[in-house]
One Martini backbone bead per residue (centre of mass of N, CA, C, O) as a GRO file, in nm:
protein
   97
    1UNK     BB    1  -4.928  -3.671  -0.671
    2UNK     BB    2  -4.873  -3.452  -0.444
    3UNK     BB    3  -4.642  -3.664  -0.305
    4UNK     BB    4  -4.452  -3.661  -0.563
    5UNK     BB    5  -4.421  -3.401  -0.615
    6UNK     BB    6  -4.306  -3.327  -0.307
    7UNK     BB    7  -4.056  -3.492  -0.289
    8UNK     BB    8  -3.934  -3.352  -0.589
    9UNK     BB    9  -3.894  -3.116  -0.456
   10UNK     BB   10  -3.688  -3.165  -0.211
   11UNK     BB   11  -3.489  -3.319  -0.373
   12UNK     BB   12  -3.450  -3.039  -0.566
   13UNK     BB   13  -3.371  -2.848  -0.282
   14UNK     BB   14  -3.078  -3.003  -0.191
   15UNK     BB   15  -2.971  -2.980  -0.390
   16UNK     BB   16  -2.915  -2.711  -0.432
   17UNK     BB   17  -2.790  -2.659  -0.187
   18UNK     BB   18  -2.526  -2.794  -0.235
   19UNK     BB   19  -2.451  -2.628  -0.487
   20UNK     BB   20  -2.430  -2.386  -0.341
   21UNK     BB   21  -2.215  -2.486  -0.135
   22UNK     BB   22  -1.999  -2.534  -0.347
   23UNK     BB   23  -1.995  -2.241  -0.489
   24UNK     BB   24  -1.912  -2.112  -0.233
   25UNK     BB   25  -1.644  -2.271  -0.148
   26UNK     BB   26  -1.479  -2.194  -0.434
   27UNK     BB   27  -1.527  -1.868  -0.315
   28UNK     BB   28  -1.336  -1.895  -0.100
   29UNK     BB   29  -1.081  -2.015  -0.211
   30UNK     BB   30  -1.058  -1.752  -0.391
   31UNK     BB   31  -1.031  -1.539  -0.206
   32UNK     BB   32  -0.778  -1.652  -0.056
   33UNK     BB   33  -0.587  -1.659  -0.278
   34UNK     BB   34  -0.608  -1.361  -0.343
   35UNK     BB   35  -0.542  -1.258  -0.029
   36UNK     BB   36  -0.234  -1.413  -0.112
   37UNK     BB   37  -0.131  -1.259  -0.346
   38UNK     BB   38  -0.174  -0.949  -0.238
   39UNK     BB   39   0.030  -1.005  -0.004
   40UNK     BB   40   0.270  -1.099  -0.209
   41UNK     BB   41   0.259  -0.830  -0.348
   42UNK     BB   42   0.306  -0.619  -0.098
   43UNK     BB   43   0.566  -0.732   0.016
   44UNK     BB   44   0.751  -0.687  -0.243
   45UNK     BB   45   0.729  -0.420  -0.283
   46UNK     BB   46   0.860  -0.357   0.037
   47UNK     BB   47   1.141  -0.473  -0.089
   48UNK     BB   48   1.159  -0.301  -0.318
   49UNK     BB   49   1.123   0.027  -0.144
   50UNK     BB   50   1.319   0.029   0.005
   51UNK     BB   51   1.583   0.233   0.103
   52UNK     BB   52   1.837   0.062   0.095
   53UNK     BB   53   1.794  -0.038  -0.191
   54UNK     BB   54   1.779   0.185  -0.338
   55UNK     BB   55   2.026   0.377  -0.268
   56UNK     BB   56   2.204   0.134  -0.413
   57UNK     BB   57   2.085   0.161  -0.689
   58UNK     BB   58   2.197   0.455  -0.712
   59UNK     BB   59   2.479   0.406  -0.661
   60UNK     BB   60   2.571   0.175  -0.882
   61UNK     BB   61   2.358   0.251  -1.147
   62UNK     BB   62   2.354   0.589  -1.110
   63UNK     BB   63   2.608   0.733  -0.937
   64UNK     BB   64   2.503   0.808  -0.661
   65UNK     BB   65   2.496   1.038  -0.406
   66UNK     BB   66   2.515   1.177  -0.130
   67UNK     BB   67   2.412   1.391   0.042
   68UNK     BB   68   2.557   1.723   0.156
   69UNK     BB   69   2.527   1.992   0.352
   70UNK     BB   70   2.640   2.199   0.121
   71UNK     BB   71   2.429   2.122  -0.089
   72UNK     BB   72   2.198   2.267   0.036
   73UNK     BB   73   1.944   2.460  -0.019
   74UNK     BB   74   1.752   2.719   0.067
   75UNK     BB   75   1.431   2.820  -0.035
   76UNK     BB   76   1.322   3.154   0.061
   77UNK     BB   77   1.082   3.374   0.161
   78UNK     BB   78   0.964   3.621   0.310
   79UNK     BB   79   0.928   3.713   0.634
   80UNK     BB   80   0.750   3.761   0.869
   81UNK     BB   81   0.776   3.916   1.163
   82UNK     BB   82   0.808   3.729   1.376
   83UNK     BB   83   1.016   3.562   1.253
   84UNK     BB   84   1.232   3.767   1.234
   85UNK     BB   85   1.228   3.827   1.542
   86UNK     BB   86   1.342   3.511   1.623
   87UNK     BB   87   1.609   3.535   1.439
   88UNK     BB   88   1.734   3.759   1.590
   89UNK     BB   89   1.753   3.635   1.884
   90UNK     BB   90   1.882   3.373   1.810
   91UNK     BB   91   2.129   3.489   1.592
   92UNK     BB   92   2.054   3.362   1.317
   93UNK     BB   93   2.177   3.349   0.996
   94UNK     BB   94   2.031   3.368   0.690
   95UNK     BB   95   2.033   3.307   0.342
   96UNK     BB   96   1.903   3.416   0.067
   97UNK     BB   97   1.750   3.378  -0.282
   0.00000   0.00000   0.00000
């Protein structure tokens, strides 16, 4: 009774192996597949997101143009004193809002 018992345990603990290697493998597959839908995700978002891509479709869709250089306002706090100082011997003079 002994050696039969214990055959079929042996017997029903390789099946277990097997099956857990089973589950495991199912679960590497499902990992590589999910690792591979977030890279062409990534991938999608980054050919989305390209600077040039936008800028076109801000063009084209919503007729926004370049900005250019007089358009910039620069909106500037009072300066420390030695920055007063540094831009004082640079020569340039900044225009203050």
């Amino acid at each position: 009774m002994l050696i039969i018992l214990t055959l079929f345990s042996i017997v029903f603990l390789q099946m277990e192996e097997r099956r857990i290697g089973y589950s495991v493998l199912k679960l590497t597959r499902q990992h590589k597949k999910v690792l591979e839908e977030k890279r062409a995700k990534e991938i999608a978002l980054a050919k989305i997101t390209r600077p040039q891509l936008l800028e076109s479709v801000a063009q084209q869709k919503f007729t926004l143009k370049k900005v250019q250089a007089n358009q910039i306002i620069h909106l500037t706090g009072p300066l420390p004193e030695d920055l007063q100082k540094a831009v004082a011997k640079s020569g340039t003079d900044k225009k203050e809002l």
